[in-house]
C-alpha positions in Angstrom: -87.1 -93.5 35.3 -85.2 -96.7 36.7 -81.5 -97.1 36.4 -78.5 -98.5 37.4 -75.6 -96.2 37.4 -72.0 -98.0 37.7 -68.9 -96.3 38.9 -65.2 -97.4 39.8 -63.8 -98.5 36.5 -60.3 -97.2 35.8 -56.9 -97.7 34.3 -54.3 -100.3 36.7 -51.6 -102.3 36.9 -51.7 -106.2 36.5 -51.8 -107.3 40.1 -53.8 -104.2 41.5 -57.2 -103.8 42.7 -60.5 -102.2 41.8 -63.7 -101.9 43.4 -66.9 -101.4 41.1 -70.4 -100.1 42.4 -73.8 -100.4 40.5 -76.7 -97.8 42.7 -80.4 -98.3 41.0 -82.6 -95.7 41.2 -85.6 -94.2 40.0 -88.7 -95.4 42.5 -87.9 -99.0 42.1 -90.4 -101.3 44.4 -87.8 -104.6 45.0 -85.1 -105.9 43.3 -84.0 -109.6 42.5 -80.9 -111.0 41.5 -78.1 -108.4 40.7 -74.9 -109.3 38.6 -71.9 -108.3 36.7 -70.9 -108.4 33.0 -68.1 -108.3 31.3 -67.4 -107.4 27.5 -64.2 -107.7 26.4 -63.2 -105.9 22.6 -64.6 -108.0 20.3 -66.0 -110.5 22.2 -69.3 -111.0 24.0 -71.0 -110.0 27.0 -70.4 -112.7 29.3 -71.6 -113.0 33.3 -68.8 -112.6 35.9 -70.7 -112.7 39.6 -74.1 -112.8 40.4 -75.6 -112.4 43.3 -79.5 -112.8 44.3 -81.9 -111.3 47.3 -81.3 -113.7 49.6 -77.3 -113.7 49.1 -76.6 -116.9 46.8 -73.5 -116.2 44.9 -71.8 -117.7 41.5 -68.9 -116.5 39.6 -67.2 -117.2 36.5 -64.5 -119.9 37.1 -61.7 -117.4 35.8 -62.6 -115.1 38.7 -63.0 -117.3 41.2 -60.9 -116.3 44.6 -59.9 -112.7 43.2 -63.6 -110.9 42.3 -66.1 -110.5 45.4 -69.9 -109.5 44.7 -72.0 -108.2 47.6 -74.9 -106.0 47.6 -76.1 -103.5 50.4 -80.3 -103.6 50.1 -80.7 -100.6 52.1 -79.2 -98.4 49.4 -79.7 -100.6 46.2 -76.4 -101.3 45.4 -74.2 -104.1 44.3 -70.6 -104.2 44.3 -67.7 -105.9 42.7 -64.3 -105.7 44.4 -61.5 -107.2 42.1 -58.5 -108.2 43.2 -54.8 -109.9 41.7 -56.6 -108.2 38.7 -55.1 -109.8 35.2 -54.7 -108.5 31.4 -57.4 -110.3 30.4 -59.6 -108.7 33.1 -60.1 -105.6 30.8 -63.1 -104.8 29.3 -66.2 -102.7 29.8 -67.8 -104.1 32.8 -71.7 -103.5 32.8 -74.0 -103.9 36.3 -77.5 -106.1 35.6 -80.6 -106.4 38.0 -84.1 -107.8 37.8 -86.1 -105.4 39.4 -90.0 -105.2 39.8 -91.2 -101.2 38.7 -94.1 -100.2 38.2 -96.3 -103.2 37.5 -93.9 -105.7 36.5 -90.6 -107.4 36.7 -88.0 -106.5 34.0 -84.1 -106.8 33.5 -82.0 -103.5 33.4 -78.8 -102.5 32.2 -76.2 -100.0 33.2 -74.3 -98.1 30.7 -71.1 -100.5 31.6 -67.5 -99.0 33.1 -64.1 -99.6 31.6 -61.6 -100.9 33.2 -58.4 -101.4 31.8 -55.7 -103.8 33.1 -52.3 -103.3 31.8 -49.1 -106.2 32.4 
C-alpha cells in the first residue's frame, strides 16, 4: 500500500523555525515531482514549494526566502524547513507526490501535519 507519511508539525512562536518531512512508502517504483500544501481554517488547499526529480524548485511568493524544499531520493523523502515562520503560516500542511506504482502514475496525499504559529 503506497503512502506518504508527514511528520514535524508543531506548536511555535512567530519568528521560530520548523522543519517538516514527508517519507513515501509502500513498494513504490519512482517518484516525480514532490510538493507542499497548505490549508489554512477555512480556506483552501493551496501549493507552498514544489520540487521535481531533477531538482527544479517554485514556491509561493509569501514564502519565498524563509521556506526551503529539498528531497533526499535515496530514502523517498521531501522536506520543508520553515524559517522567520509568521501567523499566517498556520495551518495543516499536507506532503503531495506523483509517483509511478504498480502499473501507472498517480498523485498521493499525506494525511497533512498542523502547525501552529502563534504572535
Amino acid at each position: 500500500q503506497v503512502q506518504l507519511v508527514e511528520s514535524g508539525g508543531g506548536s511555535v512562536q512567530a519568528g521560530e523555525s520548523v522543519r517538516l518531512s514527508c517519507v513515501a512508502s509502500g513498494g513504490v517504483f519512482s517518484i516525480g515531482a514532490m510538493g507542499w500544501y497548505r490549508q489554512a481554517p477555512g480556506k483552501q488547499r493551496d501549493l507552498v514549494a514544489l520540487i521535481t526529480s531533477r531538482g527544479s524548485i517554485n514556491y509561493a511568493t509569501s514564502v519565498k526566502g524563509r521556506f526551503t524544499i529539498s528531497r533526499d531520493n535515496a530514502k523517498n523523502t521531501v522536506y520543508l524547513q520553515m524559517n522567520s515562520l509568521k501567523p499566517e503560516d498556520t495551518g495543516v500542511y499536507y506532503c503531495n507526490a506523483n509517483m509511478y506504482y504498480g502499473s501507472s502514475w498517480s498523485v498521493y496525499w499525506g494525511q497533512g501535519t498542523q502547525v501552529t504559529v502563534s504572535s
